[in-house]
C-alpha positions as CSV (number, residue, x, y, z in Angstrom):
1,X,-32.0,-43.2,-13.6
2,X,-33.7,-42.5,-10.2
3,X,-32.2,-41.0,-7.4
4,X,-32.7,-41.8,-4.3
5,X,-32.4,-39.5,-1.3
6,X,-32.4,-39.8,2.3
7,X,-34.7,-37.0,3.8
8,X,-34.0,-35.4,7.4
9,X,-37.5,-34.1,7.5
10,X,-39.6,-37.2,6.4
11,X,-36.2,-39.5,8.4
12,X,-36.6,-41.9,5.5
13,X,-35.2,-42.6,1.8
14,X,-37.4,-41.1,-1.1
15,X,-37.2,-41.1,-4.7
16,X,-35.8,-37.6,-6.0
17,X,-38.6,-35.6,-8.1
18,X,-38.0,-32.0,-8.4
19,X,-40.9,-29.8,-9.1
20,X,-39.7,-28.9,-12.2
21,X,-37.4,-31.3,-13.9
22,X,-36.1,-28.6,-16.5
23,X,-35.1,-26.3,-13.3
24,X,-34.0,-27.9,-10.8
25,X,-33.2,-25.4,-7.2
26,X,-30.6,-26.4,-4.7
27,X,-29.5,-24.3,-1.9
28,X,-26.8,-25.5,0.2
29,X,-25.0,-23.3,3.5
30,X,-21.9,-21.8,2.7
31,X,-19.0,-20.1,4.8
32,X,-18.6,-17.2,7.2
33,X,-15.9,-15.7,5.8
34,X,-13.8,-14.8,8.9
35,X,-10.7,-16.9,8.7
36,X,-9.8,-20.2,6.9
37,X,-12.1,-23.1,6.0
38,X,-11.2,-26.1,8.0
39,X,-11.7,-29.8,7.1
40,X,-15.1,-29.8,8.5
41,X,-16.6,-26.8,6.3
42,X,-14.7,-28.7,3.3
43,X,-16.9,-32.1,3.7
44,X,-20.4,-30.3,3.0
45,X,-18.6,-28.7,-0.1
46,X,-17.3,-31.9,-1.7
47,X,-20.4,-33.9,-0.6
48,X,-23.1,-31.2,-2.6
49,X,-20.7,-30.6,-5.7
50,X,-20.6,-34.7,-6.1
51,X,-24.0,-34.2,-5.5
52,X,-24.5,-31.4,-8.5
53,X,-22.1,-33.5,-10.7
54,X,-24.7,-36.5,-10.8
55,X,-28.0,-33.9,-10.9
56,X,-26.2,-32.4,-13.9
57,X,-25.9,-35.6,-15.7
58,X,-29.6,-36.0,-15.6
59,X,-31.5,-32.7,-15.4
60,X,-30.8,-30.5,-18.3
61,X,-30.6,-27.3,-15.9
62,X,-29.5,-27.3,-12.5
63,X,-29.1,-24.2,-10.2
64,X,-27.2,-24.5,-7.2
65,X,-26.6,-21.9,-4.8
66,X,-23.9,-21.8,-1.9
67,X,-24.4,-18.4,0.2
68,X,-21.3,-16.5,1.2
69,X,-22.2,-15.0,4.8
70,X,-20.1,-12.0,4.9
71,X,-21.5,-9.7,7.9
72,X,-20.8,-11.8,11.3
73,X,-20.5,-11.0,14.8
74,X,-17.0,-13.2,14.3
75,X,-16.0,-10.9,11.0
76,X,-16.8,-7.9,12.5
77,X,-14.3,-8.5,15.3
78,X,-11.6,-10.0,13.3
79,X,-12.1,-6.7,11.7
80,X,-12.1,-4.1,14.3
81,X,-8.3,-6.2,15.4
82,X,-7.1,-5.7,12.6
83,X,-8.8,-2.4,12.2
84,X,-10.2,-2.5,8.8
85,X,-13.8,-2.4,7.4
86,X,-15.3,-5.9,7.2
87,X,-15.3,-6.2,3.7
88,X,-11.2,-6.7,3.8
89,X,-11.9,-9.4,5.9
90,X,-14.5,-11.0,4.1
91,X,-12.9,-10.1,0.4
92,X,-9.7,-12.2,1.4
93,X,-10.8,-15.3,3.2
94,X,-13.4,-15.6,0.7
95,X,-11.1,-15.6,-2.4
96,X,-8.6,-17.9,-0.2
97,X,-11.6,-20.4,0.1
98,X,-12.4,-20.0,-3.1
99,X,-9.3,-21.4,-4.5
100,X,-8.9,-24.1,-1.5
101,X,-12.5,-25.7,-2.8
102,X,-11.7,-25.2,-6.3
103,X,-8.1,-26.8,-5.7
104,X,-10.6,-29.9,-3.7
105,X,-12.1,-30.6,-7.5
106,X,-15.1,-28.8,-6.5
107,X,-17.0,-26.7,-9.3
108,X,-18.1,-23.4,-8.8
109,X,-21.6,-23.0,-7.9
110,X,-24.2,-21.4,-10.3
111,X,-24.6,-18.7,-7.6
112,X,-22.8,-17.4,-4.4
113,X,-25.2,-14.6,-2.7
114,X,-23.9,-12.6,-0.3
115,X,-25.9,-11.5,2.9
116,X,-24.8,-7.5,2.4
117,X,-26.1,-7.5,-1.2
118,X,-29.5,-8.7,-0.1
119,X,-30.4,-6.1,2.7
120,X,-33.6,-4.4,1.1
121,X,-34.4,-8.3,0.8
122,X,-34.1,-9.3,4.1
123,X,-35.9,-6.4,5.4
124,X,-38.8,-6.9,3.6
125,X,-39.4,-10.3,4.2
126,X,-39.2,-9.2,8.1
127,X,-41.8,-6.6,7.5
128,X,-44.1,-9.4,5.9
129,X,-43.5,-12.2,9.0
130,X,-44.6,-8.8,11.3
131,X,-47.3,-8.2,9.2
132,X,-48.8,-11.4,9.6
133,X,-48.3,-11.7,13.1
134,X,-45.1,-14.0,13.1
135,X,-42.7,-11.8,14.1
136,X,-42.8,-8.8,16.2
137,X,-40.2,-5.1,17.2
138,X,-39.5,-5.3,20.8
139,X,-36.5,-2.7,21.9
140,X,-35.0,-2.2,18.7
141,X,-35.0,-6.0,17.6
142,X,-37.2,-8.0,15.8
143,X,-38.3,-11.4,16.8
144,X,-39.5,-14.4,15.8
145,X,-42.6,-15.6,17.3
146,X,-42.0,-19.4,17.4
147,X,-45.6,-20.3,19.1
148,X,-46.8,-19.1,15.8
149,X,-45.6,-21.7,13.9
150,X,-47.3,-25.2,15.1
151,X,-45.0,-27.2,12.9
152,X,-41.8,-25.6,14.7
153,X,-39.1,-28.5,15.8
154,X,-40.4,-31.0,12.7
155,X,-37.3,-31.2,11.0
156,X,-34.8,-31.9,14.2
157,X,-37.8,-34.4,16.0
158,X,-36.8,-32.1,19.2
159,X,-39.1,-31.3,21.7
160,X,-39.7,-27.1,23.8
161,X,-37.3,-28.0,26.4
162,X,-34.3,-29.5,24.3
163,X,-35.1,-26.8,21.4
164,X,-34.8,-24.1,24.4
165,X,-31.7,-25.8,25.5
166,X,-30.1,-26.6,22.4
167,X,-30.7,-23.3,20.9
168,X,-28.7,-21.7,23.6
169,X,-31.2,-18.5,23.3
170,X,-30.4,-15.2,25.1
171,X,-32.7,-14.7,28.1
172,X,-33.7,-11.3,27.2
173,X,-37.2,-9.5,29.3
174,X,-38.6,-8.1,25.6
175,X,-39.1,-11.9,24.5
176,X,-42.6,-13.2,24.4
177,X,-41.4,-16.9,24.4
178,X,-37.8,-17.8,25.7
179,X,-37.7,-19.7,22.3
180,X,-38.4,-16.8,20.4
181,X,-34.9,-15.5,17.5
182,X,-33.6,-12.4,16.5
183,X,-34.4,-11.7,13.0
184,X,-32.6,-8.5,13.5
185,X,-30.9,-6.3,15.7
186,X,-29.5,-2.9,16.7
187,X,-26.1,-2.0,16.0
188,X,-24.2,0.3,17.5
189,X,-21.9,3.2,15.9
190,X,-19.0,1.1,15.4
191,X,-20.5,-2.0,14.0
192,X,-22.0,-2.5,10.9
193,X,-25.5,-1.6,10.1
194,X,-28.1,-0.6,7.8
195,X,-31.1,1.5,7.9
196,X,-34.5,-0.5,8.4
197,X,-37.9,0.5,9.8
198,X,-37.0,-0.4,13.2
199,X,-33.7,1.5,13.5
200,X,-30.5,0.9,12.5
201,X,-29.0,-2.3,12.6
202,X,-28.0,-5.5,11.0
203,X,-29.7,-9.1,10.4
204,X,-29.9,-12.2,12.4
205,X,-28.4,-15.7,11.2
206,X,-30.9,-17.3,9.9
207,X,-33.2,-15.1,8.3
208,X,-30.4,-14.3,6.1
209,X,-30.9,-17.4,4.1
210,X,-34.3,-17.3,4.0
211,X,-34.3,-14.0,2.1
212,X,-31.4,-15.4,-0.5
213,X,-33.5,-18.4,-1.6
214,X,-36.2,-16.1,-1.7
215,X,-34.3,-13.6,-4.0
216,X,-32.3,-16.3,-5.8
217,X,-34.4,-18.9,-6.4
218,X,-37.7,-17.9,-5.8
219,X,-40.6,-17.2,-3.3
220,X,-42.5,-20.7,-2.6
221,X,-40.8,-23.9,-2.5
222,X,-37.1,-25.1,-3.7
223,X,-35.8,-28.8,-4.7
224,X,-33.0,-29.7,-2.5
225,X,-31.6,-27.6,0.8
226,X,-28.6,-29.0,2.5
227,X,-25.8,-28.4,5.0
228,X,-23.5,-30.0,7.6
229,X,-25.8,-32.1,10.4
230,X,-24.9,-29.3,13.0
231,X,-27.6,-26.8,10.9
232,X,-30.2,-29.2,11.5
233,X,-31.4,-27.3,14.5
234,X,-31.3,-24.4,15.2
235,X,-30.3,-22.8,11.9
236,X,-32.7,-24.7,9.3
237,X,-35.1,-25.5,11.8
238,X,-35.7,-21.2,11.9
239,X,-35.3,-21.4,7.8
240,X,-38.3,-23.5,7.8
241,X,-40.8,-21.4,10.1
242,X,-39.5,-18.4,8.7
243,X,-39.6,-18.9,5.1
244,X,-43.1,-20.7,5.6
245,X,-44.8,-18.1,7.5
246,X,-43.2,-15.8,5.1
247,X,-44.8,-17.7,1.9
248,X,-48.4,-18.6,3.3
249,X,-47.9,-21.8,4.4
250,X,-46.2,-22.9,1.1
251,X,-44.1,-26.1,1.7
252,X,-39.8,-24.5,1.8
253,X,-37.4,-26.9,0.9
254,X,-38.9,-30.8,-0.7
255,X,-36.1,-32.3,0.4
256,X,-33.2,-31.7,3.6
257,X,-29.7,-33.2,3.0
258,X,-27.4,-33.3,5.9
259,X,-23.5,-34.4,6.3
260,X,-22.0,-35.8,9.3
261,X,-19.3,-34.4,11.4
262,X,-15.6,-35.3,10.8
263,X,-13.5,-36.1,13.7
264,X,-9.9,-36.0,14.0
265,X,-8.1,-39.0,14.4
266,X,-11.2,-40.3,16.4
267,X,-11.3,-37.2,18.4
268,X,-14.2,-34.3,18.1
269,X,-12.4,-31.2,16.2
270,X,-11.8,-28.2,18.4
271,X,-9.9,-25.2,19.0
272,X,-9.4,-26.0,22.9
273,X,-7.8,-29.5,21.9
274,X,-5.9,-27.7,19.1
275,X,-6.5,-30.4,16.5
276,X,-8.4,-28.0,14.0
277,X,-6.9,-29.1,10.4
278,X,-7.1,-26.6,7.9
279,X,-7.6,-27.3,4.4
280,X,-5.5,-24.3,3.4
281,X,-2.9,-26.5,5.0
282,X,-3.8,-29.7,4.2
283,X,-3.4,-28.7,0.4
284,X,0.4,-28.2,0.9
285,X,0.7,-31.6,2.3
286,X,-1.1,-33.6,-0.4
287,X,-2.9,-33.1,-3.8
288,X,-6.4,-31.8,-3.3
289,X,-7.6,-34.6,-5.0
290,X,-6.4,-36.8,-2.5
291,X,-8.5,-34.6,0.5
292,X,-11.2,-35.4,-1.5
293,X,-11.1,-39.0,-2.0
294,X,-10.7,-39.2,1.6
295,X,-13.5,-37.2,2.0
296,X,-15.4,-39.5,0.1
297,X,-14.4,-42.4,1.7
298,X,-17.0,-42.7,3.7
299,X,-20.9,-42.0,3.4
300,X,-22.2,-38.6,3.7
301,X,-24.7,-39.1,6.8
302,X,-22.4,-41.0,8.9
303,X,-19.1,-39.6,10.5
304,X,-16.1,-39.2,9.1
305,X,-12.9,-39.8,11.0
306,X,-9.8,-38.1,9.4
307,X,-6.8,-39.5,10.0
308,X,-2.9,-39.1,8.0
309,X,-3.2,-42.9,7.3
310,X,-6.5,-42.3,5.9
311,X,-4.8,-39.6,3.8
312,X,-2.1,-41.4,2.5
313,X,-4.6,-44.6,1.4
314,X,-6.6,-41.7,-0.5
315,X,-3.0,-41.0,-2.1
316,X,-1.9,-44.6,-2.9
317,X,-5.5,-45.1,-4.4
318,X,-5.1,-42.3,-6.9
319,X,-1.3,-43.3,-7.7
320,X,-3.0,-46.8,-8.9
321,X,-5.7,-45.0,-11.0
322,X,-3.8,-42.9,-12.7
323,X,-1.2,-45.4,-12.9
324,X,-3.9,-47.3,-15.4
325,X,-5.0,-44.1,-17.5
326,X,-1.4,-43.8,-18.0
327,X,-1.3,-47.7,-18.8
328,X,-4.2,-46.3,-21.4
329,X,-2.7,-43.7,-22.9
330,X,-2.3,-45.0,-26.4
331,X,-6.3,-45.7,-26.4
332,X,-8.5,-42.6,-27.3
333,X,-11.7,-43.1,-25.2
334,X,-15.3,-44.4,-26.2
335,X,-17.4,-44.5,-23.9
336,X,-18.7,-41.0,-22.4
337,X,-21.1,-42.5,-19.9
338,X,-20.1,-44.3,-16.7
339,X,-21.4,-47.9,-16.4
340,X,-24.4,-48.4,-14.9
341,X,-23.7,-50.2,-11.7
342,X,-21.3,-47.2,-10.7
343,X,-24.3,-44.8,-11.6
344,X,-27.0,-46.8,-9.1
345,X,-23.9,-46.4,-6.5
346,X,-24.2,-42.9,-6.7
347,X,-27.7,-42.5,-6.9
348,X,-28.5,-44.4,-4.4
349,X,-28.7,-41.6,-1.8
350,X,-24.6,-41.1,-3.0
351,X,-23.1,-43.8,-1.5
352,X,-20.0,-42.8,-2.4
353,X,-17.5,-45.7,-1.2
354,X,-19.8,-48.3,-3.0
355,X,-19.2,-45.8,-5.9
356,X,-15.6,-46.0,-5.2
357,X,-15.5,-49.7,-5.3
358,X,-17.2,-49.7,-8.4
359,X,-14.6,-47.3,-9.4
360,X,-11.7,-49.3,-8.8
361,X,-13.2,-52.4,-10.6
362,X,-13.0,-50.2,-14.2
363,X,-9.9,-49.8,-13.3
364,X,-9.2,-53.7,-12.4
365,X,-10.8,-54.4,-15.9
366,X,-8.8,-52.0,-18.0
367,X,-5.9,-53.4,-16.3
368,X,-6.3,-56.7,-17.6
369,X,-7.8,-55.7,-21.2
370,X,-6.1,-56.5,-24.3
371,X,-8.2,-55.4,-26.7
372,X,-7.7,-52.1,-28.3
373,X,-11.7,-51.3,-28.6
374,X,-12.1,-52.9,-24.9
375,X,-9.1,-50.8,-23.5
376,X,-10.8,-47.4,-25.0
377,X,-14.3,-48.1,-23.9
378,X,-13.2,-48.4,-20.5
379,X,-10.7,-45.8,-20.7
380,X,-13.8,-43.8,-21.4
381,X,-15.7,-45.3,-18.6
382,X,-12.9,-45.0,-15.7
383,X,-12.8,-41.0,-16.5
384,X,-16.6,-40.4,-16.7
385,X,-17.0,-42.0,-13.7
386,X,-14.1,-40.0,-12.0
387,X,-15.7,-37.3,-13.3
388,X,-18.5,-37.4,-11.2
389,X,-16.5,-38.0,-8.2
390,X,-14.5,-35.4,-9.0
391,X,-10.9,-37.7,-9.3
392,X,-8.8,-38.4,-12.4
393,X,-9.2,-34.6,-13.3
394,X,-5.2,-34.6,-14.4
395,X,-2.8,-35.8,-16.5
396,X,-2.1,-38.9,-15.5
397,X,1.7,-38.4,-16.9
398,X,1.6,-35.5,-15.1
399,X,0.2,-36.7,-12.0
400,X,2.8,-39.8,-11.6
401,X,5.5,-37.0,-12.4
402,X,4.2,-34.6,-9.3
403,X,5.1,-36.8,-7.0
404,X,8.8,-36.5,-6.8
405,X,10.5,-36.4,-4.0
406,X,11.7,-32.9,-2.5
407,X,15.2,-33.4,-3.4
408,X,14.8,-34.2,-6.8
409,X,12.9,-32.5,-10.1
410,X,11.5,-33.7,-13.3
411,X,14.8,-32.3,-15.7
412,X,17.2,-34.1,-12.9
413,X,15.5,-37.6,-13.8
414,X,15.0,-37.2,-16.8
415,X,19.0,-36.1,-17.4
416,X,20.2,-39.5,-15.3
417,X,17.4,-41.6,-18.1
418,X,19.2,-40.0,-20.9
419,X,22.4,-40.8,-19.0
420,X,21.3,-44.6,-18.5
421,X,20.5,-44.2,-22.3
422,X,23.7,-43.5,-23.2
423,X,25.0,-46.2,-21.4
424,X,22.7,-48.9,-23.0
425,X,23.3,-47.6,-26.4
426,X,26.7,-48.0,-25.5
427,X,26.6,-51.6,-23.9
428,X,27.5,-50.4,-20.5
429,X,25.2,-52.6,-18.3
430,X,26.8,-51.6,-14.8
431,X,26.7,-48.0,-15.6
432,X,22.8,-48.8,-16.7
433,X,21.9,-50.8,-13.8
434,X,23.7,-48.0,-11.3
435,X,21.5,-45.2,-12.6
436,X,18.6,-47.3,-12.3
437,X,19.3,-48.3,-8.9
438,X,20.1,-45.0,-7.5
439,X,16.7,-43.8,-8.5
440,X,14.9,-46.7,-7.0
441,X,16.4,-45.7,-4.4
442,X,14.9,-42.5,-4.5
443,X,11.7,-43.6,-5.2
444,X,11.6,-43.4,-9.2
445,X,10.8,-46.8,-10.6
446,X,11.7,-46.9,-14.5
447,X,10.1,-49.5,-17.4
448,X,12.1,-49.9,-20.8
449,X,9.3,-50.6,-23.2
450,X,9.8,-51.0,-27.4
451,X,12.8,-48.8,-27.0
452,X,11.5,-46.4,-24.7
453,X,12.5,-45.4,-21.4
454,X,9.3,-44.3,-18.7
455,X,9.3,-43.6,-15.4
456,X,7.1,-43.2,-12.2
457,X,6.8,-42.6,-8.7
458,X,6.9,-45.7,-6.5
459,X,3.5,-45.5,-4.3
């Protein structure tokens, strides 16, 4: 199977080929670990483990790398209000994000480096960019020297003035070029900081990457580098230059991924219009599964807008899947590969809601199957294909179960169907049909079946 992929730098589809097909390197942004993840950091987290799902399923070893930025001009005040060393900052809203991605379906990446393990790293690429004349100390900082990289502004088709512009550089009098970043800086007593040739201080944004892939993945060229569209310039742009002055020219990332931005409720996310959804708050509104499928709902390049109706579709879609693995469960699955027209879905630069639709149609077909070996084969098919999506990851019993209402629980129901037994055993229709009614009425449909008694939520 061939992947395709659609390539900020080149702006065109191209055929995956990693450089080594028994190692293939992706590196993808991760968070600044300051406060909670929001919707917006959770897209580029779903998108790249959907992403590693279908990679896995072909290459035989797959190394993916999400960064954990935990030193921040943002973490290091959060930490001086609450008056605590940054790493209590960073220790906590990192653990709280790992368990709101984990609870999205998302699997742990092969590697999380963290900026204040990799220092000595980040230091010495800095002195190799200064030694070869891409970088220079000016007043305690260190700078790099965009003029010395002809190929700057490639990957965001920019030009000076809107790079100048859009970086939103400081105008500083030590710069040689106003385009010019800080690969480090000085910090002051009560900052953070580390020792370094040119005093003490801590690094800049985005040579903090560059030294992690470096470290991590290896000096030269990786596979697969991705991110949220809003790194595209300046962050990766200054990754490229860096890391290829850095590696003498050698070519940095094969191919650049990039999500688009969720809105909310067709409205740009911000804190000054206070429509900022958490996900840590999301999740105790509806299943994480459900904020994922929503997630995927739309293509990964193009925006997504986030809505609660959008939300509660993603629900009712999942009720009706695992609504049919629970139709299923008296078949013990076959097939361990998805079919192939849901496969070319995803690997067709992951088009994810043809995927979906190809999803749904397993489902269609096991709901009209008779045959036992039919009805396992595409038992088999409907989860491996969830699988890579990440959905169907539960119980369906389970699942159709967790949805009660508030003001019931599980042993409650499942005392008023022993009741209603009773009364059927017992030839007492009304008393039967008045149970049954009264949980309709709360939302739990019931289906007698060979002298059996189950129950669901209605969606």
């Amino acid at each position: 199977m061939q992947i395709q992929i659609y390539n900020t730098l080149t702006r065109s589809k191209e055929p995956f080929i990693p450089q080594d097909p028994q190692r293939v390197t992706m590196y993808v942004c991760g968070p600044t670990v300051y406060n909670y993840a929001h919707i917006g950091n959770a897209r580029p987290v779903v998108v790249f483990d959907t992403l590693y799902r279908l990679l896995g399923r072909i290459y035989p070893r797959v190394i993916y790398a999400r960064n954990v930025t935990d030193v921040d001009d943002k973490i290091n005040a959060a930490a001086q209000k609450e008056g605590v060393p940054i790493g209590t900052i960073t220790a906590r809203y990192h653990a709280v994000y790992r368990e709101d991605m984990s609870a999205l379906g998302a699997l742990p990446p092969v590697l999380e480096p963290k900026v204040t393990e990799h220092i000595d790293a980040i230091v010495a690429m800095i002195g190799r960019l200064i030694a070869n004349g891409h970088a220079y100390e000016a007043e305690g900082h260190v700078l790099f020297n965009v003029p010395s990289y002809a190929a700057y502004g490639r990957l965001s088709g920019r030009d000076r003035d809107e790079m100048i512009a859009g970086a939103r550089v400081e105008v500083a009098p030590y710069k040689r070029d106003a385009a010019d970043f800080v690969l480090w800086k000085p910090s002051p007593p009560d900052l953070p900081g580390w020792d370094s040739p040119w005093g003490r201080g801590r690094p800049g944004w985005h040579i903090e990457c560059s030294a992690m892939i470096e470290k991590n993945l290896g000096a030269g060229t990786i596979d697969i580098h991705g991110g949220g569209h809003d790194l595209v310039f300046p962050h990766h742009e200054n990754e490229i230059a860096q890391s290829t002055c850095a590696h003498g020219g050698a070519l940095f990332s094969r191919y650049w991924m990039h999500n688009g931005f969720v809105n909310i409720e067709a409205e740009k996310m911000s804190k000054s219009v206070g429509n900022v959804l958490l996900v840590h708050d999301l999740l105790k509104q509806a299943p994480g599964e459900a904020i994922r499928l929503a997630l995927l709902s739309a293509h990964y390049r193009q925006p997504l807008d986030w809505t609660e109706a959008g939300l509660r579709e993603a629900k009712a879609q999942l009720d009706r899947l695992y609504r049919t693995l629970d139709s299923l469960k008296d078949a013990e699955a076959t097939a361990s590969a998805a079919p192939e027209a849901f496969l070319a879905a995803l690997a067709d630069d992951l088009n994810t809601p043809k995927a979906l639709a190809e999803l749904h149609q397993i489902a269609n077909a096991a709901n009209k199957a008779t045959g036992a070996a039919e009805r396992a084969r595409l038992k088999g098919e409907l989860l491996a294909a969830g699988w890579l999506l990440g959905l169907l990851q539960q119980d369906a019993a389970a699942w159709l179960k967790g949805n009660v209402a508030a003001d019931m629980d599980v042993a409650e129901i499942e005392d008023l169907i022993a009741a209603r037994r009773t009364a059927r055993a017992r030839k007492d229709w009304a008393e039967s049909d008045r149970i049954r009614d009264a949980l309709a009425a709360r939302g739990i449909l019931l289906e007698d079946k060979a002298g059996e008694t189950t129950w669901r939520v209605a969606s």
